[in-house]
C-alpha positions in Angstrom: 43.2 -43.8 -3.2 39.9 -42.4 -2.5 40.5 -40.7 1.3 37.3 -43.0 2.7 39.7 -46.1 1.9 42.8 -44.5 4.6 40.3 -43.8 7.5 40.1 -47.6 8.6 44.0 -47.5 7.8 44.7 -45.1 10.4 41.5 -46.0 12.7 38.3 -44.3 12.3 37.5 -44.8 16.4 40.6 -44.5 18.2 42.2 -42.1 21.0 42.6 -39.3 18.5 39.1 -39.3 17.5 38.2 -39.4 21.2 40.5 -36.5 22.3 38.9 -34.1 19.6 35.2 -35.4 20.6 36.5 -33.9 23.7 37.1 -30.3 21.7 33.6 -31.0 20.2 31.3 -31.4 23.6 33.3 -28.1 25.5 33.1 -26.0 22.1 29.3 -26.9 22.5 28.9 -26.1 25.9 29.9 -22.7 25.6 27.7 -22.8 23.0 24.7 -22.3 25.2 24.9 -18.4 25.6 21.2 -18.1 24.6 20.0 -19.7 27.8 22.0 -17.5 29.4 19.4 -14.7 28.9 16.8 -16.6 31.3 19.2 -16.1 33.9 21.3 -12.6 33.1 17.8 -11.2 32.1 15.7 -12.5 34.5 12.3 -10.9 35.2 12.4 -9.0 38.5 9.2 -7.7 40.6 9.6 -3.5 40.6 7.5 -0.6 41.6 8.1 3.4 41.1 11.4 4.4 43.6 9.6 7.3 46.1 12.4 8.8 48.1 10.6 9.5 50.9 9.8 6.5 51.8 13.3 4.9 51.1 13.3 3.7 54.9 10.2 1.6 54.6 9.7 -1.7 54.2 8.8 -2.8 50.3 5.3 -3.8 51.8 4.6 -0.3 53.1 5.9 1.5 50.1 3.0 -0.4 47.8 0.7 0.2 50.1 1.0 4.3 50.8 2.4 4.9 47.2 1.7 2.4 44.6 -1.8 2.2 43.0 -3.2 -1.2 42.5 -3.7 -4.2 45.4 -1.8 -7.1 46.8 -0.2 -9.4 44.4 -1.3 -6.3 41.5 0.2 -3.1 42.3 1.3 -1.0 39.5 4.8 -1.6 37.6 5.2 1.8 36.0 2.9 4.6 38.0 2.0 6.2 41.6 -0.1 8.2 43.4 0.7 12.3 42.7 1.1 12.9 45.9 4.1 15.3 47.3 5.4 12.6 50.5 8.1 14.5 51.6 5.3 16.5 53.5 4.4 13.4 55.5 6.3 12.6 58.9 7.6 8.8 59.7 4.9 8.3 62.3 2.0 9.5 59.3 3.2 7.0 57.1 2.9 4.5 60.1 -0.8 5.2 61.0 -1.5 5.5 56.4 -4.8 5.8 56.0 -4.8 4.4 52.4 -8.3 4.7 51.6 -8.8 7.9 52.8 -5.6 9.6 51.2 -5.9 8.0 47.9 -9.9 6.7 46.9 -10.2 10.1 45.4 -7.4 10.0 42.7 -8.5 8.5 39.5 -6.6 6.7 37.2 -5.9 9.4 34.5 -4.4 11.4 37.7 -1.7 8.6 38.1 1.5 9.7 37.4 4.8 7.8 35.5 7.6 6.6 37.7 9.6 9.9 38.1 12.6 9.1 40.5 13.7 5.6 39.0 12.7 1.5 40.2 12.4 -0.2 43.6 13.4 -3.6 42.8 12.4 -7.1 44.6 15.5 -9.1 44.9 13.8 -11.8 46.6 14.3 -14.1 43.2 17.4 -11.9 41.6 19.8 -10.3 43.7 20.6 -8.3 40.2 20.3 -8.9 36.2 19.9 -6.4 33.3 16.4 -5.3 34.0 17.6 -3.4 37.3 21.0 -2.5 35.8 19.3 -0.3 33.2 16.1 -0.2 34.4 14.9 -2.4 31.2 11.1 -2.2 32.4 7.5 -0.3 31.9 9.0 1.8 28.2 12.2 0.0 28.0 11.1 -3.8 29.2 11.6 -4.2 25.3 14.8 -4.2 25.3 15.2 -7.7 27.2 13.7 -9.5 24.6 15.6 -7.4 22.0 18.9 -9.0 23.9 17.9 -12.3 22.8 17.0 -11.2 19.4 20.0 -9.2 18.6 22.0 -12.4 20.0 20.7 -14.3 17.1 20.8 -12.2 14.6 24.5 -11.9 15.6 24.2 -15.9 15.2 22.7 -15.6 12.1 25.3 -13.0 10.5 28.1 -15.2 11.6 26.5 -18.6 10.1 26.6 -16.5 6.9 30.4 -16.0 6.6 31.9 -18.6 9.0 31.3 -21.7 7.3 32.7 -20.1 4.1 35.9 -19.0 5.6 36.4 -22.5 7.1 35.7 -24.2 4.1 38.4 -21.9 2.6 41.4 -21.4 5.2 40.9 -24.4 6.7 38.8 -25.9 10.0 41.5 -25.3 12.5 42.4 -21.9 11.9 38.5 -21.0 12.2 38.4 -22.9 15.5 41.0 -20.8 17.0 39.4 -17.7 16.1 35.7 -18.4 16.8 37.0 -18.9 20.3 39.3 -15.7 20.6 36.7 -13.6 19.2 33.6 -15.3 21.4 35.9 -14.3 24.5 36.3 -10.5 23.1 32.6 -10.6 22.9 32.2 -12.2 26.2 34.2 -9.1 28.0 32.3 -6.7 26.1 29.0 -7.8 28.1 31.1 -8.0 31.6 31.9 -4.9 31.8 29.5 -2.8 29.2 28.7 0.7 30.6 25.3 1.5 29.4 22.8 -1.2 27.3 23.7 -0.6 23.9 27.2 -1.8 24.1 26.1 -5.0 26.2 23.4 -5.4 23.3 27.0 -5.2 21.2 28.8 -7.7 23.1 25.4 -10.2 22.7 25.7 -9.6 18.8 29.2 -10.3 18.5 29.4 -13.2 21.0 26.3 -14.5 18.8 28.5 -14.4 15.6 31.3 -16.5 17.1 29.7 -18.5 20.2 28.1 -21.6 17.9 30.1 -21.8 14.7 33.5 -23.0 16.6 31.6 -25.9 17.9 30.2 -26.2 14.3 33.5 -26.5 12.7 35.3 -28.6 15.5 31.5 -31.2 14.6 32.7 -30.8 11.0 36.4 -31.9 11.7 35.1 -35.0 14.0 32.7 -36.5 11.1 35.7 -35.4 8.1 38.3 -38.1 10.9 36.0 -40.9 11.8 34.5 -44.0 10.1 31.6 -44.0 9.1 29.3 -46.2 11.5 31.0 -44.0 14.5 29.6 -40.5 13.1 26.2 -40.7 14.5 27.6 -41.7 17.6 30.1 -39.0 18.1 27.1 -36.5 17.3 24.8 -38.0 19.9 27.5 -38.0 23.2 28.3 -34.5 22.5 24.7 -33.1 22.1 23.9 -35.7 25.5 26.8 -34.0 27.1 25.7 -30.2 26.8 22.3 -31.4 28.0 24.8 -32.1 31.6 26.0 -29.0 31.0 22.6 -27.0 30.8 21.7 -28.3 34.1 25.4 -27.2 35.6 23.7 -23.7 34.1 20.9 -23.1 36.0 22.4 -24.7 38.9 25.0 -22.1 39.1 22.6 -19.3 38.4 20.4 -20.6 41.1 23.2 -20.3 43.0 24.7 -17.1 41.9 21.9 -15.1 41.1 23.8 -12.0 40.0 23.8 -11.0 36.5 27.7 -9.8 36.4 29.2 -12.2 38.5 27.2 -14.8 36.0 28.7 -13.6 33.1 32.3 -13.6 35.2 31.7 -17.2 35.5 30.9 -17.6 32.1 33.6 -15.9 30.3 36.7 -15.4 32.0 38.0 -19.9 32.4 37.3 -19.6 28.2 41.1 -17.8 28.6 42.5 -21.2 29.6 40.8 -22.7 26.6 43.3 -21.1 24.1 47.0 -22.4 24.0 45.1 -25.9 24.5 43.7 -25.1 21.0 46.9 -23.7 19.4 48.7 -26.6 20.6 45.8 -29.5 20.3 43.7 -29.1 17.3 45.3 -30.5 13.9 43.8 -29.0 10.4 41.1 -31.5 9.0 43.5 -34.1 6.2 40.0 -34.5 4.7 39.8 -30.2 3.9 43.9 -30.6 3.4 43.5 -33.2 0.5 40.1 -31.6 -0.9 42.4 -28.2 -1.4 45.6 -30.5 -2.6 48.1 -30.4 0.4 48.5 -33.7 0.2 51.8 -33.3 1.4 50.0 -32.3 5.0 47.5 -34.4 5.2 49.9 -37.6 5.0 51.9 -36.0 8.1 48.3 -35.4 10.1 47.3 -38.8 9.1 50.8 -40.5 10.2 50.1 -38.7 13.7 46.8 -40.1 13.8 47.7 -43.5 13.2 50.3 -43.3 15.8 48.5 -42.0 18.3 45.8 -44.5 17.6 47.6 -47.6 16.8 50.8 -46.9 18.4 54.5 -45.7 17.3 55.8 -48.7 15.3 52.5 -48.2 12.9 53.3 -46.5 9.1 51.3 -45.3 6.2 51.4 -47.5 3.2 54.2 -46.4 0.5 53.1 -44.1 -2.4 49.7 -43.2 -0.5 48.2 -40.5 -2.9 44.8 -39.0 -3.4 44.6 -38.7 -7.3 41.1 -40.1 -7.5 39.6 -37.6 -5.3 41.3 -34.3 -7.1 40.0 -36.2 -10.2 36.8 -35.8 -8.9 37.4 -32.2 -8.1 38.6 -30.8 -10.8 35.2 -28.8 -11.9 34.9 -27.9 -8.1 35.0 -24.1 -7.2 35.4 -22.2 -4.8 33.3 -22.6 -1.7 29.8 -20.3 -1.5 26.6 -20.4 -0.7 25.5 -20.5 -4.7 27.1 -24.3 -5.1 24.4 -25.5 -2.6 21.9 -24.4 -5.5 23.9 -25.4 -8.3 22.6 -28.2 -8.6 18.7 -29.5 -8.7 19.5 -32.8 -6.5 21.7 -30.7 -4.1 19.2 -27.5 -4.1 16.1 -29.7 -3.5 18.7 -31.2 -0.1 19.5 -27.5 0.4 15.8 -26.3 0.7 14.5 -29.0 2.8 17.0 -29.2 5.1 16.7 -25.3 5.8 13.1 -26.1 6.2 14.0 -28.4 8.6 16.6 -26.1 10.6 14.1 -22.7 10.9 11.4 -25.2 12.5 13.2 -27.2 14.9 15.3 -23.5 15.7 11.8 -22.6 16.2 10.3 -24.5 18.4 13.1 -24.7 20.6 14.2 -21.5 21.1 10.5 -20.7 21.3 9.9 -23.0 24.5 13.5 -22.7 25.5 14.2 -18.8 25.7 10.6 -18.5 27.3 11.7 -21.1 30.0 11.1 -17.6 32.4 7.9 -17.3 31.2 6.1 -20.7 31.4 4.4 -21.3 34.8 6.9 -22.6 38.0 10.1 -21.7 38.6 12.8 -20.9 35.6 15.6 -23.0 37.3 13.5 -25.6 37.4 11.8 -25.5 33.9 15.3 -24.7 32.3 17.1 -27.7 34.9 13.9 -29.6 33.3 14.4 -29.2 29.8 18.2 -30.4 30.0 17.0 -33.2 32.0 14.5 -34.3 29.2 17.2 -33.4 26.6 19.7 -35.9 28.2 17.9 -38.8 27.7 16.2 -38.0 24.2 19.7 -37.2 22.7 21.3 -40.6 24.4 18.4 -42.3 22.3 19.8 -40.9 19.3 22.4 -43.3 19.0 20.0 -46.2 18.8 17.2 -44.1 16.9 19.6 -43.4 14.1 21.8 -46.5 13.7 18.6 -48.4 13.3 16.1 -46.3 11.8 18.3 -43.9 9.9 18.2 -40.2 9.5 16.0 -40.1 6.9 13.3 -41.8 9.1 14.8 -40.8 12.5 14.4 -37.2 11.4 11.1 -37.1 9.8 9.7 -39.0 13.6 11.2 -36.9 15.7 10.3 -33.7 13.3 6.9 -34.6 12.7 5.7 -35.6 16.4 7.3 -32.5 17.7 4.5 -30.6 15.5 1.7 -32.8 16.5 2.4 -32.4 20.4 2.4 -28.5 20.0 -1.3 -28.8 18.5 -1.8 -31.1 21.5 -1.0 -28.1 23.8 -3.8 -26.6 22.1 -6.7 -27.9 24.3 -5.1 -27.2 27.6 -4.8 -23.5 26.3 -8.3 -22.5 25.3 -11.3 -21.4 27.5 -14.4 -24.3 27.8 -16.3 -22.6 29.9 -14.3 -20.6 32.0 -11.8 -17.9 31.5 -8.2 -19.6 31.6 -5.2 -18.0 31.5 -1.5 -19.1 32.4 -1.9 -19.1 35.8 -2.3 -22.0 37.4 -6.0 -22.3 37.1 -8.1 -25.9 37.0 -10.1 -26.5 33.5 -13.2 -27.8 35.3 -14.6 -30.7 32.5 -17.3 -33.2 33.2 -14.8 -35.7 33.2 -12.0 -34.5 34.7 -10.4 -31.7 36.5 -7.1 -30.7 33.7 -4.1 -29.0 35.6 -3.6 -26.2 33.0 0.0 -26.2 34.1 0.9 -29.6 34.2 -0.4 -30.3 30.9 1.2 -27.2 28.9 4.4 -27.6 30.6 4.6 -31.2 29.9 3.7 -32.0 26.0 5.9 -28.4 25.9 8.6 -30.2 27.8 8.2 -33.6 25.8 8.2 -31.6 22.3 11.3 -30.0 23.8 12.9 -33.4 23.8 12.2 -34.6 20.7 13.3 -31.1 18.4 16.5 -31.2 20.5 17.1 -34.9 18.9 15.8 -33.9 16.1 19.1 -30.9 15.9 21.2 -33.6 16.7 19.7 -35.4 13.1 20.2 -32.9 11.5 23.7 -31.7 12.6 24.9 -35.1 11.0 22.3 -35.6 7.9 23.6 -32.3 7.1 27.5 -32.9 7.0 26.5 -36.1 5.3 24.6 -34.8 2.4 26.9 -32.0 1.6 30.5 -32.4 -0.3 33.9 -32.0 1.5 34.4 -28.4 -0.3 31.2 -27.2 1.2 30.4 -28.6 3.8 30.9 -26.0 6.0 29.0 -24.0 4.2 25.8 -26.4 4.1 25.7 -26.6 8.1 26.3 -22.8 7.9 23.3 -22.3 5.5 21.1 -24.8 8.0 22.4 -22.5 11.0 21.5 -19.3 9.1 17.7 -20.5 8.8 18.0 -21.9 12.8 18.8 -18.6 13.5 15.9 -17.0 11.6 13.5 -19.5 13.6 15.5 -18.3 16.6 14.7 -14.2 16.0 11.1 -15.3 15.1 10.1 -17.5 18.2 9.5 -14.6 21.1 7.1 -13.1 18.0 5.2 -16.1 17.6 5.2 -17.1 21.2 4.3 -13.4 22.2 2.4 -11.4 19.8 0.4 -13.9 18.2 -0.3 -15.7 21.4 -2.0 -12.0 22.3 -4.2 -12.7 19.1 -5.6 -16.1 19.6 -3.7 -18.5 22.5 -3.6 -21.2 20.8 -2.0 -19.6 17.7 1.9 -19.9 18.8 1.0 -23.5 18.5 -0.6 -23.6 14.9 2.5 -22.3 13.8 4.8 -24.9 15.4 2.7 -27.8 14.6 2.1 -26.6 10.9 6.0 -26.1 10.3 6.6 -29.2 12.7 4.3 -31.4 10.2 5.4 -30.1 6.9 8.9 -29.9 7.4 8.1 -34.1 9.0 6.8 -34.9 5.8 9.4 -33.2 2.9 12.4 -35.0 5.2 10.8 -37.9 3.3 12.2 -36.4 -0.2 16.1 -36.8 1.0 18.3 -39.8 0.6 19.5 -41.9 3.5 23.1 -41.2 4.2 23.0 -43.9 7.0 26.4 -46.5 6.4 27.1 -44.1 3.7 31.0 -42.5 3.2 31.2 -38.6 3.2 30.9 -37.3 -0.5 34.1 -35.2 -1.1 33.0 -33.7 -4.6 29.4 -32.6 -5.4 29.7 -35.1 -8.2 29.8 -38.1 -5.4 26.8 -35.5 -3.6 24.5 -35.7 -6.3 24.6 -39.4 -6.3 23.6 -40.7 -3.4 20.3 -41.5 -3.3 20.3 -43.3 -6.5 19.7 -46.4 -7.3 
């Protein structure tokens, strides 16, 4: 019996499948570390720390000691003056004209005594922990970068191991290790070991919730998969929203990542106890013997206790078609010219839609309003979008579903294009008017919104991609296919603050060449794959290679 044929035998939509959805949307909700970084990193307002004037008011400290005016004063210098000679009542009567117009700017001098820090907005985060400004204000960004390339590192060997020991085992200790990482970053002494604790959380944090979206689509028929997908992307967009709401709330950097990391504790005899080992992985390796007893439970559980496997059930047609299998690795996505022509696209596909997401969503901080509110926004544009999934893809399929949502992405980030560049008058990100003789464009408005709209469609476009992928890949490496496309995500992850920064100091408008042109190209080449929609999983790379066919 081919294993396809026993889903609908035990029920392919039933309590147990429901139950380990449930595993699914809370593996992806914790998940969402790299938004984190808006909020643990957040940008705070800070001026050079002069001693003497410790008992003024951050208003009079700018004004007798900082160079620079209101709304402008200077991050990273002061006035060389010695103000330990000055009295309280002097500082009170400051003449600032007449003690400073004669001190030029190469007589400035660099912050010497540390950071005064306005906690109007952050009551603390990173920046003032370690005083990540002026020299160091690289190292935020490197947080984020060193987060994904601790993503990236564990995409590489994660799906692997899980397509060799087995999903639940990898489950379990993607979790345990994500909560090592977590405590690392509570309680990390100096930068460098927090930037360690961000690396190895990266390695663990995603590809638990990978494997537990692996297990669902390996246990459930096949019209239910896209629908399983969908409700547990639409449920961490909820959860994103919970996110900024509780760091709106909160506002401290440690007692954030408390939050964050110690309830994942509870999380783990539920796991021992709750998750099964995928029958799917447990037949493709020949336990047979296991698989049957899984499958009983599940047919119990879903159809009730007086329910039995047929007599004799074996799976001698699949390990037929597995007998030139080999091990799992990276090379069998490429062994083939059908399955490496799947492989290359699809990465394609990943590193864009990484790309522009990360790339609007880690720079949530930076676009103009409020981060609470443009991270709260995103979510709340994500909610929707992902809920549409389930219609977009059960009628248009993933092929086409994809390639729309993939494709429009790109052409709204050339859209953005016009609101960013100067006709006539010098704009900048600011909140400035674009006067036109037609019309008077809110630069702000219209940025933020085709950003936020984009936003919206690459996040249903992961969602795509998440299942397309599992579909298109066999049993024995399917793992390692959504761990390839979350390797080249996590490239487009390290490479969106470049593009968005850097090259946005070259030409404004060129952050948004780069999304559009990956956005269009990777569109179109979605066209080159097969539908998998109504399709059973391929469990050999024999039954991989076919589909598509004729």
């Amino acid at each position: 019996m081919h294993f396809n044929e026993i889903i609908p035998v035990v029920g392919g939509c039933g309590v147990y499948q429901i139950s380990v959805l449930l595993y699914y949307i809370a593996f992806s909700m914790i998940s969402l570390e790299g938004g984190l970084t808006n909020f643990v990193g957040g940008k705070m307002d800070h001026w050079c720390r002069i001693p003497a004037l410790r008992n003024l008011t951050h208003e009079q400290q700018k004004y007798i000691g900082i160079p620079g005016s209101s709304g402008s004063f200077e991050k990273c210098q002061r006035f060389p003056l010695d103000y330990s000679n000055y009295t309280t009542q002097e500082f009170l009567n400051w003449n600032r004209s007449l003690m400073t117009d004669h001190i030029s700017q190469s007589e400035l001098i660099n912050c010497d005594a540390g950071w005064v820090y306005d906690q109007s907005m952050w009551v603390s985060s990173i920046v003032s922990e370690w005083d990540l400004v002026c020299s160091d204000s690289w190292k935020v960004a490197m947080a984020n970068t060193v987060y994904m390339a601790g993503w990236l590192v564990g995409a590489l060997f994660v799906g692997p191991i899980s397509d060799k020991f087995g999903r639940r085992r990898t489950i379990i200790a993607c979790h345990v290790l994500r909560c090592v990482g977590g405590f690392i970053c509570c309680y990390a002494p100096m930068y460098e070991l927090f930037a360690f604790g961000r690396f190895f959380v990266g390695m663990f944090v995603a590809h638990g919730s990978l494997v537990v979206f692996v297990l669902i689509q390996e246990i459930s028929a096949v019209k239910y998969r896209a629908l399983f997908s969908s409700l547990g992307f639409a449920s961490v967009s909820l959860f994103q929203v919970i996110v900024a709401a509780v760091a709106y709330a909160i506002r401290n950097h440690k007692l954030l990542l408390y939050t964050y990391t110690w309830p994942l504790l509870v999380a783990i005899p539920f796991l021992i106890l709750g998750i099964d080992e995928s029958p799917r992985w447990l037949v493709s390796k020949g336990r047979d013997e296991e698989a049957i007893e899984i499958l009983g439970r599940i047919l119990r559980i879903n159809k009730g206790q007086d329910h039995v496997l047929p007599k004799n059930l074996n799976f001698k047609e699949v390990h037929e078609l597995q007998k030139s299998e080999t091990q799992a690795s990276y090379l069998e996505l490429f062994k083939t010219s059908s399955m490496r022509t799947k492989t290359l696209i699809l990465g394609l596909c990943w590193f864009t839609v990484s790309l522009i997401t990360y790339g609007l969503n880690m720079n949530a901080g930076r676009l103009p309003g409020s981060v609470f509110f443009n991270y709260m926004m995103f979510a709340a544009v994500d909610f929707p979008c992902r809920l549409l999934t389930i219609v977009v893809f059960a009628y248009m399929g993933r092929k086409y579903g994809n390639a729309m949502y993939i494709g429009c992405a790109g052409m709204l980030m050339l859209m953005c294009i016009p609101f960013l560049l100067n006709t006539g008058s010098s704009i900048k990100m600011d909140g400035l008017l674009l006067n036109t003789s037609f019309h008077v464009i809110d630069i702000e408005l219209g940025a933020t919104g085709l950003s936020v709209i984009g936003k919206g469609l690459v996040a249903s476009a992961f969602v795509g991609l998440y299942s397309f992928t599992a579909e298109l890949a066999p049993t024995s490496v399917r793992n390692v296919a959504l761990s390839f496309g979350s390797a080249c995500a996590r490239i487009g992850g390290m490479a969106a603050p470049y593009v968005g920064g850097p090259l946005g100091d070259v030409w404004i408008g060129l952050p948004q060449v780069f999304f559009g042109f990956f956005g269009l190209l990777a569109g179109f080449l979605v066209f080159c794959l097969p539908e998998t929609r109504g399709v059973t999983l391929p469990d050999s790379m024999v039954e991989a290679d076919k589909l598509g066919e004729k």
